[in-house]
N, C-alpha and C positions, 0 to 999 in steps of 0.2 A: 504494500500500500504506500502509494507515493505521501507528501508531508501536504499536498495542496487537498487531497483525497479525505486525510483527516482532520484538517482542519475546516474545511467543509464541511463534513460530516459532523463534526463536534458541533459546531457552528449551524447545522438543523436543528440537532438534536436540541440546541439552548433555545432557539425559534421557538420548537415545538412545548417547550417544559414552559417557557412563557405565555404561550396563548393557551397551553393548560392550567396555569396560575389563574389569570386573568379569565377562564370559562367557569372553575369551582369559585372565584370569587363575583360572580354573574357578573361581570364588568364588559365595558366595549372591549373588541380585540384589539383595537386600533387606538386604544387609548394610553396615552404616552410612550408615543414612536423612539423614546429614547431608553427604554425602559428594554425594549426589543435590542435596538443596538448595543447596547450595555452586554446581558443575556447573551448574546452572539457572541458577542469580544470575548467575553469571560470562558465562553463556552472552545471557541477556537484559541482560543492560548493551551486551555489543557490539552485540545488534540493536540497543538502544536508541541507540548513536551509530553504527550502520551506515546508519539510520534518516535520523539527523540530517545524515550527511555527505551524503547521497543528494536531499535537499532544497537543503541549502546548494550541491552542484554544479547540479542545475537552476535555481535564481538566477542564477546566474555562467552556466547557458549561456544564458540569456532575453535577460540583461543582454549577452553577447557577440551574440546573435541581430540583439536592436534595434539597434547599434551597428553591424553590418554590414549593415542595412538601411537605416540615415542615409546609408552612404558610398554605398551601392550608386545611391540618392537624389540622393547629391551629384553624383555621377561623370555619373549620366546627364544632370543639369541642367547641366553642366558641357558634354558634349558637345553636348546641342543647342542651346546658346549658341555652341558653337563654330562648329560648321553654319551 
C-alpha cells in the first residue's frame, strides 16, 4: 500500500467517523465545514505514520529474516563438519 493510499484512506475513514458524530448527534452534516477538515487532517496524519510504522517493521523483519538464515547456514555447516 502506497503512503498517498493510506493516507487517503485514513483520511475517509475521519470523513466518515465525523458525519457519524454529527448523524447520532441529529445535527446538519454540513455543519461546521471545519470540523470535517480538522477530522481529515487528524485522520490522514495517522495513516501517514501508520504508513511509516508499517514499513519500518518490515525492515526489522527482512533484517530479522536474513539473520536467521546466517544461523540457520551456520548450524548446518557446523553439523556436517561434525559428521
Amino acid at each position: 500500500m502506497t503512503v498517498v493510499s493510506s493516507i487517503l484512506g485514513f483520511g475517509a475513514f475521519g470523513f466518515a467517523v465525523r458525519c457519524w458524530q454529527l448523524g447520532i448527534q441529529r445535527r446538519n452534516i454540513m455543519d461546521n465545514l471545519g470540523g470535517h477538515a480538522l477530522s481529515v487532517g487528524a485522520w490522514g496524519t495517522l495513516g501517514y505514520f501508520a504508513y511509516g510504522w508499517q514499513e519500518r517493521q518490515n525492515v526489522l523483519l527482512a533484517e530479522k529474516h536474513k539473520m536467521l538464515k546466517e544461523r540457520a547456514e551456520q548450524a548446518s555447516a557446523a553439523a556436517a563438519e561434525a559428521a
